[in-house]
C-alpha positions in Angstrom: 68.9 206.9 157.1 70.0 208.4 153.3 66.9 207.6 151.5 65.0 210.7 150.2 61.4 211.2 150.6 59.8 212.2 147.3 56.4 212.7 149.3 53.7 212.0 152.3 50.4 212.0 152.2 47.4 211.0 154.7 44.5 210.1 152.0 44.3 206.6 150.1 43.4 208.1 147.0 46.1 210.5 147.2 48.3 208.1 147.9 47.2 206.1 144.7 47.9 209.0 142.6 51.0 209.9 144.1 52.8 206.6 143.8 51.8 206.3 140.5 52.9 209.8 139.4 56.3 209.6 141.2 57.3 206.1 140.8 59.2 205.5 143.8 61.4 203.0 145.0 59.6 201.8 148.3 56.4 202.7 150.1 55.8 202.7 153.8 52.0 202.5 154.5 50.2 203.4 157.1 46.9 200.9 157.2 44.9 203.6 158.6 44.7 206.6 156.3 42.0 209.6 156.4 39.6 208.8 153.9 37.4 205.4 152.8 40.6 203.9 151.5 42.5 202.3 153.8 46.0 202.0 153.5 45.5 197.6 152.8 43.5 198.8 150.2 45.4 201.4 148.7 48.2 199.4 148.4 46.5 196.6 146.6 45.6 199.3 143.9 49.0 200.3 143.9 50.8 197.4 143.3 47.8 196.3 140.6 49.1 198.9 138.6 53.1 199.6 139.5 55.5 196.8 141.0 57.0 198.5 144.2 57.7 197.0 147.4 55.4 198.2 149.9 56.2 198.1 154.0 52.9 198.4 155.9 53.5 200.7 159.4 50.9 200.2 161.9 50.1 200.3 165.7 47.3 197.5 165.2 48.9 193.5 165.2 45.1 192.2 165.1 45.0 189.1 162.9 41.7 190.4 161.0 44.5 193.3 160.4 47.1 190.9 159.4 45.1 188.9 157.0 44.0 191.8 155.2 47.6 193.3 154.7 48.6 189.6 153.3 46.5 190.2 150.2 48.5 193.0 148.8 51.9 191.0 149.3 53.5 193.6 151.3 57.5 193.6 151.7 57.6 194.1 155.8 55.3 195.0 158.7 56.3 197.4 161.3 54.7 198.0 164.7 54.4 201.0 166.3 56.6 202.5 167.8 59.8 201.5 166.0 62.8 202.7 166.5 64.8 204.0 163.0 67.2 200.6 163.3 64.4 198.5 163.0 62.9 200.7 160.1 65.8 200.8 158.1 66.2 196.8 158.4 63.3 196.1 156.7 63.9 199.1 153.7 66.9 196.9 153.1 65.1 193.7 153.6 62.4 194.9 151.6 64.3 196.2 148.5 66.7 194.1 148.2 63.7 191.1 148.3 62.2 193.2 145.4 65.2 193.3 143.3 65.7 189.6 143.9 62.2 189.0 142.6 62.3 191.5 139.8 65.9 189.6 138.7 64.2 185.9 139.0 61.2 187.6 137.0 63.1 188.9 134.1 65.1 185.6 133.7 61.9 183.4 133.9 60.5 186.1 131.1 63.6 185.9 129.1 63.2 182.1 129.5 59.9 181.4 128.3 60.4 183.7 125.9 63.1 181.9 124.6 61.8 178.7 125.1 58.2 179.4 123.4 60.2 181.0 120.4 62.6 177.6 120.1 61.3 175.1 117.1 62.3 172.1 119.9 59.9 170.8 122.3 61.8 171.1 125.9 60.3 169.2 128.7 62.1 169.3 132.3 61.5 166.9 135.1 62.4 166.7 138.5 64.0 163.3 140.0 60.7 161.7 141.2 59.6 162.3 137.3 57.4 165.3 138.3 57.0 167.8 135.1 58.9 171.0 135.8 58.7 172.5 132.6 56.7 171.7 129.8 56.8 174.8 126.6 54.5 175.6 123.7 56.6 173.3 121.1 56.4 170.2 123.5 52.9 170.2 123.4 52.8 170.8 119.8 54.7 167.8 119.1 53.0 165.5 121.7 49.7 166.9 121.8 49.0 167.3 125.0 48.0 170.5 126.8 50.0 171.9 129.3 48.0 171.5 132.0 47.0 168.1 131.4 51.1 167.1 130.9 52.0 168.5 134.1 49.7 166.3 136.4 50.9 163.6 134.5 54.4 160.8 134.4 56.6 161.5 131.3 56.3 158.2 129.8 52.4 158.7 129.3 53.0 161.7 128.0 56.0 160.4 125.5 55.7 156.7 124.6 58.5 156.2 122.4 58.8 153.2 119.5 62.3 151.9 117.7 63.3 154.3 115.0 64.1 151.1 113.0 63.4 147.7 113.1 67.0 146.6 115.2 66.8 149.9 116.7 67.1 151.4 120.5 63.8 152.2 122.1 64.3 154.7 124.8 62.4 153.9 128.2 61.1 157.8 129.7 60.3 156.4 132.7 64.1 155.7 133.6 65.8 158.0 131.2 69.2 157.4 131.2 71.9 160.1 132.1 73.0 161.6 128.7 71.5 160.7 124.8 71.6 162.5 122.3 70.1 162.9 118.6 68.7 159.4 119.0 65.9 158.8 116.7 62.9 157.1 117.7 58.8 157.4 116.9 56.6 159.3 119.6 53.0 158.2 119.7 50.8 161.3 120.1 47.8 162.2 122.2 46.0 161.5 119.2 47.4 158.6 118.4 49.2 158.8 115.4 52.8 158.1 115.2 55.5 161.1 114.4 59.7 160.8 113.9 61.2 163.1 116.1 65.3 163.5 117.1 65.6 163.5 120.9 68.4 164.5 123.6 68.4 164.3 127.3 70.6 165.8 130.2 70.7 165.5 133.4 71.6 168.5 135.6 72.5 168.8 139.2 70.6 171.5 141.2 70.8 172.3 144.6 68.6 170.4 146.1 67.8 168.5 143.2 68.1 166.5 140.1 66.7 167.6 136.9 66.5 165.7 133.5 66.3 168.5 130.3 64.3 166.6 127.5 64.8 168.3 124.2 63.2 166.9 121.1 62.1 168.0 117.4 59.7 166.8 114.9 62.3 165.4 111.9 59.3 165.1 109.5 60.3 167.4 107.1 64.2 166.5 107.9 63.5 162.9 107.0 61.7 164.1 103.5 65.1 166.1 102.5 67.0 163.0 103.1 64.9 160.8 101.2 65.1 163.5 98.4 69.1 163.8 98.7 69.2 160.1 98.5 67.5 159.9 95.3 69.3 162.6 93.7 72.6 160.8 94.8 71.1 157.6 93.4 68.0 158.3 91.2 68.0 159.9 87.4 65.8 163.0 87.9 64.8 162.6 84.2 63.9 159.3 83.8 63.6 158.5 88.0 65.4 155.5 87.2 68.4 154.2 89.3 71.5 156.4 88.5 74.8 154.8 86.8 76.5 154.7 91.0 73.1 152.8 92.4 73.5 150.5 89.1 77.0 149.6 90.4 76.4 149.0 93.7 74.2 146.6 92.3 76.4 145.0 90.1 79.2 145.0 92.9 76.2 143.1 94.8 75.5 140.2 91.9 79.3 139.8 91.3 80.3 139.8 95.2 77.8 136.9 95.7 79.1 134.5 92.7 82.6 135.2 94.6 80.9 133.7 97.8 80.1 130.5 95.4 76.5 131.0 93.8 76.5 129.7 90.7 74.3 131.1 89.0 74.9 133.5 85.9 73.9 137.2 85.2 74.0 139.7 82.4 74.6 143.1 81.9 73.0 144.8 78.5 73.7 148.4 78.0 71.1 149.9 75.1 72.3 152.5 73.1 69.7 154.7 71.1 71.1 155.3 67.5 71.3 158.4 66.1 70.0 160.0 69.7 72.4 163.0 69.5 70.8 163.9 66.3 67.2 163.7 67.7 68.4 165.7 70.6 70.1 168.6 69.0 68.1 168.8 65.8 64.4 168.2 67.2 65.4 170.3 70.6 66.2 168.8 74.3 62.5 168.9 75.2 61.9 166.4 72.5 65.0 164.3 73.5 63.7 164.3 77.2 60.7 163.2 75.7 62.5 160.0 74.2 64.6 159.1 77.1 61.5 159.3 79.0 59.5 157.2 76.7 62.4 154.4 76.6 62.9 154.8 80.3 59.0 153.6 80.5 59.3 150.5 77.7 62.2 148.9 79.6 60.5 149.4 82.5 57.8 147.6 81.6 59.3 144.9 79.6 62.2 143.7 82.2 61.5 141.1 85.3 61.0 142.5 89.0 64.2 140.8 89.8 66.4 142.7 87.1 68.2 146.0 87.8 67.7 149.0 85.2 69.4 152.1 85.1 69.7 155.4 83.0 73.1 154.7 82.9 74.4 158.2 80.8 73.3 160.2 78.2 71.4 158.0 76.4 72.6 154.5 77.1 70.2 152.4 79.7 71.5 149.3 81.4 70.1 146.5 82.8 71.4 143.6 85.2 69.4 140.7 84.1 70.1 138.1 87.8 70.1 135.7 86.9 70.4 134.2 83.5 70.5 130.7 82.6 72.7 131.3 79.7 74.3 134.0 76.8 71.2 133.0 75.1 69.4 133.8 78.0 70.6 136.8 77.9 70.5 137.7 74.4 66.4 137.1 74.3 65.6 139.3 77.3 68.1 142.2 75.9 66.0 140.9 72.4 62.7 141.9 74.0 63.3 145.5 75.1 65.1 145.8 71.8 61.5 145.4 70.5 59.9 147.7 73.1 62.2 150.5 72.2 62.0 149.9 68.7 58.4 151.6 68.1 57.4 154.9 66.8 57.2 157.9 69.4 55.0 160.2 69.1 56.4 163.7 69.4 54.2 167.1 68.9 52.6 166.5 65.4 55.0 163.5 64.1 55.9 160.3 64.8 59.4 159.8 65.2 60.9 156.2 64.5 63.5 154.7 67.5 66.0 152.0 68.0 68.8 150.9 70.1 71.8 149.2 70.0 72.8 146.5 72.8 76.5 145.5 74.2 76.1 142.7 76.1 78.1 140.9 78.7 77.9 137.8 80.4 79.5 137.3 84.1 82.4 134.6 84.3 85.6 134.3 86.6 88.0 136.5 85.3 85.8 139.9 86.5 86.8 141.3 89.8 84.8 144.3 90.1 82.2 146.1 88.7 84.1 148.4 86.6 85.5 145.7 85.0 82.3 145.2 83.3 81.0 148.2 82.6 83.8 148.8 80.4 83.0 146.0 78.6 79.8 146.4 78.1 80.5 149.9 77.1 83.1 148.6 74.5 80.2 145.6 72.9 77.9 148.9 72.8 80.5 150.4 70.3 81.2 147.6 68.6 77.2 147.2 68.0 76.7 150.8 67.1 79.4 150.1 64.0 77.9 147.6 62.8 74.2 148.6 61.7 71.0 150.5 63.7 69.3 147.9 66.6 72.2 145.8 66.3 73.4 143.5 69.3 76.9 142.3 70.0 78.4 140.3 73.3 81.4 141.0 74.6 84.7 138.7 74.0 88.2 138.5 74.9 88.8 140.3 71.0 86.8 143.1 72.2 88.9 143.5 74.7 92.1 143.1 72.1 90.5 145.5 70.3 90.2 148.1 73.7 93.7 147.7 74.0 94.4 147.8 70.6 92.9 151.2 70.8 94.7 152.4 73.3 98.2 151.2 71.8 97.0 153.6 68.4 96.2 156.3 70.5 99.7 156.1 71.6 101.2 155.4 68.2 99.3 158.5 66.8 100.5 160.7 69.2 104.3 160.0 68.6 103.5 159.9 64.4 102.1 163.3 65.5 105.5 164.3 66.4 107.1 162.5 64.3 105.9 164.0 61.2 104.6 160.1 59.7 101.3 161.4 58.6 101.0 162.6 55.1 98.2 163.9 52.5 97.3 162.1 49.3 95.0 163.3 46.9 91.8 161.7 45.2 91.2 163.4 41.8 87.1 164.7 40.9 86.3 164.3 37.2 83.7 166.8 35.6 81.4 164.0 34.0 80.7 165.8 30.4 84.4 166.9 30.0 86.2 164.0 31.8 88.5 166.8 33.2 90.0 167.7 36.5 88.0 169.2 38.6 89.5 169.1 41.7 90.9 166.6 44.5 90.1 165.6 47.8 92.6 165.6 50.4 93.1 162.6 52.4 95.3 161.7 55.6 97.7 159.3 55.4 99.4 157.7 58.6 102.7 155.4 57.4 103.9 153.4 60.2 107.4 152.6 60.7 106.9 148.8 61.0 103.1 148.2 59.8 103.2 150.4 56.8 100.0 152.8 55.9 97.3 152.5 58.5 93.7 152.2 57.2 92.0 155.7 57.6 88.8 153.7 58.8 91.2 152.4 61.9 93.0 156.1 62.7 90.1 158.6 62.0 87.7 157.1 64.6 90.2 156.9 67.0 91.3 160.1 66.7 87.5 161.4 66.9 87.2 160.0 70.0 90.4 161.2 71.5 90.4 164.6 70.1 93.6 163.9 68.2 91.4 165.1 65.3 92.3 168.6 66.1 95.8 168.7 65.5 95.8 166.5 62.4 92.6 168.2 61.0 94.8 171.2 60.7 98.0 169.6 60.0 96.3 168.3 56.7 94.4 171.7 56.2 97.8 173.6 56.0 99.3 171.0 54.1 97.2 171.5 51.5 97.5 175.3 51.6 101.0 175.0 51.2 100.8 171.8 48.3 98.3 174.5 46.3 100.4 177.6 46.5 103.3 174.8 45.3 101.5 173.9 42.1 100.2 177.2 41.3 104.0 178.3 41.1 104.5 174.9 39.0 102.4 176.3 36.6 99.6 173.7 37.8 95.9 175.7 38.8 92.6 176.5 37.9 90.9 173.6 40.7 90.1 173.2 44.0 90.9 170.9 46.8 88.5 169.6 49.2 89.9 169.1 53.1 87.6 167.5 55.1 85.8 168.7 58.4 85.0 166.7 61.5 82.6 167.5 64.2 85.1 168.0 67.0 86.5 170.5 64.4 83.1 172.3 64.2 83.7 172.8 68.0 86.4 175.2 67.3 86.3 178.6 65.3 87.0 177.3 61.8 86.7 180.3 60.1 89.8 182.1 62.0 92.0 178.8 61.5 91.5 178.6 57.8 91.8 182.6 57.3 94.8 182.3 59.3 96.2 179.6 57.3 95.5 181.2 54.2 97.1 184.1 54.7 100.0 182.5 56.0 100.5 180.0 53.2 99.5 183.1 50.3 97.0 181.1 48.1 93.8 182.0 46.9 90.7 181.1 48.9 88.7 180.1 45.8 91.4 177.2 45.6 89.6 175.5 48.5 87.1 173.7 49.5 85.6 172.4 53.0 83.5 169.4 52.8 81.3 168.3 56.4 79.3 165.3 56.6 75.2 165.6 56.9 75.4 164.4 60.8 77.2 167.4 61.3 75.3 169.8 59.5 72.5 169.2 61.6 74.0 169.4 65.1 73.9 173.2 66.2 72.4 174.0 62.5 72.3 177.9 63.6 75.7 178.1 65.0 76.6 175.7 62.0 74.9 178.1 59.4 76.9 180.7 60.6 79.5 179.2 60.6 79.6 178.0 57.2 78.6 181.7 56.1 81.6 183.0 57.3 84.1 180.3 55.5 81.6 180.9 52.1 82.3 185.0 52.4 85.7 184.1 52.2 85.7 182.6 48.8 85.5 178.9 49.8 83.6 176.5 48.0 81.4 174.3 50.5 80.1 170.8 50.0 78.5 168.2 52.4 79.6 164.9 52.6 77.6 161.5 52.6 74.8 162.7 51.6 71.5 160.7 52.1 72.8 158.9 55.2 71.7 161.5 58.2 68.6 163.1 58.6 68.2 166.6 57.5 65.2 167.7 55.0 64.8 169.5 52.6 63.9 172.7 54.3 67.4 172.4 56.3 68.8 172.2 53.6 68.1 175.3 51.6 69.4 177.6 54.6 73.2 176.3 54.2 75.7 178.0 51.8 76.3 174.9 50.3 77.7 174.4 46.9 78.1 170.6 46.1 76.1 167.4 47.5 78.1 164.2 47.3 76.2 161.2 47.3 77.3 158.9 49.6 79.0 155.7 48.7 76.7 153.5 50.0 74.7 154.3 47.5 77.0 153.7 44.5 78.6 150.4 45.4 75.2 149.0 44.3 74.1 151.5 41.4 74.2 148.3 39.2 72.6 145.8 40.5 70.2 147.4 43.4 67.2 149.5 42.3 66.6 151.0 45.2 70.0 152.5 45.4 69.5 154.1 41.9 66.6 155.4 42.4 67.6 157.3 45.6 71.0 158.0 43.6 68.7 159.9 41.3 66.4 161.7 43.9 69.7 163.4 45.1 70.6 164.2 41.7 67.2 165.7 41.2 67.6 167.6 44.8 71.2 169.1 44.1 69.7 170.1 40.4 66.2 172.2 42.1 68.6 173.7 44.8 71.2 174.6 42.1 74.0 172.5 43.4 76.5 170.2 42.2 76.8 166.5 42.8 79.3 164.6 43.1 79.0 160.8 43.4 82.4 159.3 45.4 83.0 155.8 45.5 82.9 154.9 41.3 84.7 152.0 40.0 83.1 150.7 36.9 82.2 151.9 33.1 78.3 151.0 34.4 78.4 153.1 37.1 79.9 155.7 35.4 76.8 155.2 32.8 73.8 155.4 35.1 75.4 158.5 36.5 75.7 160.4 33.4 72.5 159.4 32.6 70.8 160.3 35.8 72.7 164.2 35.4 75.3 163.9 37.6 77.8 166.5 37.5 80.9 164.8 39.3 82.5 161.7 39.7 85.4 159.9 42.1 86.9 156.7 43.0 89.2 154.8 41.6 87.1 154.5 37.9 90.0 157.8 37.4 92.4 157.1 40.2 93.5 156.2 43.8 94.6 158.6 46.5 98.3 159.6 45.4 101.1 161.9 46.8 101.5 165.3 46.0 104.2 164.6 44.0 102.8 161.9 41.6 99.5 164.1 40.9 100.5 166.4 38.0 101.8 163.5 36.0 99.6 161.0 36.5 96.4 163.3 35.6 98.9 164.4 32.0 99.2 160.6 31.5 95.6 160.0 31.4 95.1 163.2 29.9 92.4 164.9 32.8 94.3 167.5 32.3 95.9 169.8 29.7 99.8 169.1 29.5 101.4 171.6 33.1 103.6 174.3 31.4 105.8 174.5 34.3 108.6 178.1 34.6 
């Protein structure tokens, strides 16, 4: 028959050993063997241990016999005598049955496997609703045993709620033909209530119709959303509502008065003064700390039915809807005005706050949101010029002004390139000698058709739109140039001070101005930089420096306005500075306001312990000039000795009134 017979034996135990050593393919038995094993027996051990097919051979058909042989699931049973047709029939029956089996036993291994290892519950039914398959996950998520699901009709087992309050509920008794990811809530065996995702399919068997349930627990899905919602609409700092929840919400109030409410509402944006100070000079820990504070006080001071948000940085708005009027509007932005505007206590100090409010009040001519958010943004920066916890509401000359703004950004741009901006000097008078010191340099912008510009109109602008840049150094190597002109005219032995802004300090100032220098040939000791205090203290390492490195090239460094910002004393003594100027704020009043002098001669005092010089800007009047000299101040400018004046009017003027010996020029 072509099969090869690895061995034969006539004992049971020996038979057991055998098929166990050799492994074979097939086994043909006899039932009665020559020991107390029989051959029913010896194949039950057999097959216990080793999966072969196993053909009993026997000249008994007795059903005592027959029911025996059953118990060891034998492949075939063949009477004696057989002829070898017969025989080799049921091998081939027999092992190709076996290798079926062994196939179907592998996949159904590979199956549950598969489906015990899957995170989704799988639960397959037949078309009368019996449970075919039920796997680990399934009854994880439901609760239910196994054996408890599978006597028992799906919907029990999965009773099923809306996912939301319009939503579908799906019916498992009568499961339609195809869903898929449709939330809903299951009710457990337990009880409780879980989210899950669920999909069903129906497949077409044979002789049958199956419905494949597959479903997952969305839990933990449904907590990552509601994160990724607030972070796409919640501050994580503050955990207010974010600047694009704020103007949905705005979109919301105006699209509403468009359907014919009429009714008014408000939006305040609060500004905190002098913020970016706090922030970089105290640390961002202690600026979190503040916004966090604020965020809180608003919080607590504005209705349920008003919208706050930490809009940017740190401005906060607030939809106040509705409002019964501007002065509605102007007490409620009033009162968190006054919430803010208490101490915070930071560390070891307490640390005095305020804010500024733009407000704006709804009315027909906004169309959209944006609209007014940029002019509440606008009434912020009209507030923050005019004095700390000021408010100011938006008009139509605001929004002049916005244009305005725009129109001089333009204008500067093309003077830029038209060469229209120039540099006058301001003479500094030594106090004891009533001599020349040196000058400050000052930008100029003449306008073809509106003649000189105000610097208070043209710097801020060009601050804000970084135009700074260009004309910081356009003046910087205007005055190189103007110094190495007089020194040839015979006309030295000063300085000139060129301002610095803070979008300057951005930038490596050291490299421009040794580039410059050596370009234009002068001497660096001819020179002077001058910053404001609100500079000095943003980045005051970097700053330090930075300021080292223009001072070890033989400038002369002086900070400007001096007693408006916030740095100490102990600040103070780390910069290379050489000359405090008072600011003028503090001069305008000398006379008349006792406060004023007496700070006037606390800087003095200050400049005089850290060995500067000071320099007081702003004097007009013999009195001023009096207390000054009196209070041991070293320098003096304003138009008491002169205006601002061209280069080419300087040398002249200062012979005429004689602050300076006469120029012999080659």
């Amino acid at each position: 028959m072509g099969y090869q017979v690895v061995d034969t034996v006539t004992r049971g135990q020996v038979a057991i050993e055998q098929a166990l050593a050799l492994r074979p393919d097939l086994i043909l038995m006899d039932i009665h063997l020559a020991d107390e094993i029989d051959g029913v027996e010896a194949a039950i051990q057999i097959r216990k241990q080793f999966d072969v097919p196993v053909i009993f051979c026997t000249a008994y058909s007795n059903q005592e016999t027959l029911d025996r042989a059953k118990v060891s699931d034998p492949y075939g049973y063949v009477l004696k005598p057989f002829d070898n047709r017969e025989l080799e029939i049921n091998i081939e029956i027999a092992l190709y049955k076996h290798r079926v089996e062994k196939d179907l036993s592998n996949t159904r291994n590979r199956l549950d496997a598969t489906l015990t290892s899957i995170s989704d519950g799988v639960i397959v039914t037949s078309l009368p609703g019996e449970i075919c398959l039920y796997n680990p996950m399934a009854a994880e998520i439901t609760g239910w045993g196994t054996e408890d699901a599978v006597s028992m009709e799906l919907s029990r087992i999965m009773p099923l709620s809306a996912f939301e309050e319009s939503g579908v509920v799906l019916d498992t008794a009568s499961l339609p033909d195809n869903v898929v990811n449709l939330r809903q809530y299951l009710r457990r065996e337990d009880g409780s209530e879980l989210p899950i995702e669920i999909s069903s399919n129906v497949i077409n068997a044979r002789d049958d119709e199956l419905t494949v349930l597959t479903f997952r627990d969305i839990s933990q899905q449904l907590q990552y959303e509601r994160q990724i919602r607030r972070s796409a609409f919640y501050d994580d700092l503050t955990e207010l509502p974010n600047r694009a929840l704020f103007i949905d919400r705005l979109e919301n109030s105006l699209n509403r008065r468009k359907r014919g409410v009429k009714d008014h509402f408000a939006v305040s944006f609060f500004g905190l003064d002098g913020f970016a100070v706090i922030n970089e000079g105290l640390g961002h820990e202690a600026g979190d700390l503040v916004l966090n504070e604020v965020a809180r006080r608003i919080a607590l001071t504005v209705r349920p039915e008003d919208s706050i948000s930490r809009f940017s940085g740190d401005i906060f708005a607030v939809l106040f809807d509705p409002v019964d009027s501007a002065a509605g509007a102007i007490e409620a932005s009033a009162r968190i005005q006054k919430a803010i505007d208490k101490p915070i206590q930071l560390k070891d100090r307490p640390l005095d706050i305020s804010a500024s409010v733009g407000i704006v009040l709804n009315h027909d001519m906004y169309q959209s949101a944006d609209e007014i958010v940029r002019d509440a943004d606008t009434a912020l920066h009209r507030a923050k010029l005019d004095a700390k916890g000021a408010y100011v509401i938006f008009d139509n000359a605001m929004y002049e002004n916005a244009v305005r703004f725009i129109e001089r950004k333009s204008s500067m741009q093309q003077a830029m390139m038209d060469g229209a901006f120039e540099v006058h000097f301001q003479p500094i008078v030594d106090v004891a000698t009533e001599k020349l010191v040196s000058f400050e340099a000052l930008a100029r912008w003449r306008h073809p058709e509106e003649g000189f510009i105000s610097p208070a109109e043209f710097i801020p602008i060009a601050e804000r739109t970084g135009l700074i840049l260009p004309l910081g150094e356009f003046v910087l190597r205007t005055v190189c140039q103007q110094i190495g002109v007089w020194q040839q005219q015979g006309f030295e032995g000063f300085r000139v001070a060129v301002n610095l802004s803070a979008r300057q300090f951005e930038n490596n100032v050291p490299d421009l101005v040794a580039g410059i220098i050596r370009e234009t040939g002068i001497s660096p000791d001819s020179l002077a930089l001058e910053i404001t205090e609100g500079i000095a203290m943003k980045n005051v390492d970097q700053n330090i420096k930075m300021l080292e490195d223009l001072r070890e090239l033989g400038l002369s460094i002086s900070i400007d306005d001096f007693g408006t910002g916030y740095s100490s004393l102990a600040y103070l003594k780390r910069f290379p500075l050489n000359t405090l100027k008072i600011d003028i704020s503090f001069i305008r009043e000398i006379t008349t306001n006792l406060d004023d002098r007496e700070i006037t001669r606390t800087i003095i005092a200050m400049g005089q312990n850290l060995q500067l010089k000071v320099l007081a800007e702003g004097v007009e009047t013999d009195e001023q000039v009096k207390i000054l000299r009196q209070g041991g101040c070293d320098y003096i400018q304003g138009y008491y000795y002169s205006r601002p004046m061209p280069a080419d009017e300087v040398i002249n003027f200062l012979e005429l009134r004689s602050l300076i010996a006469p120029v012999t020029r080659p």
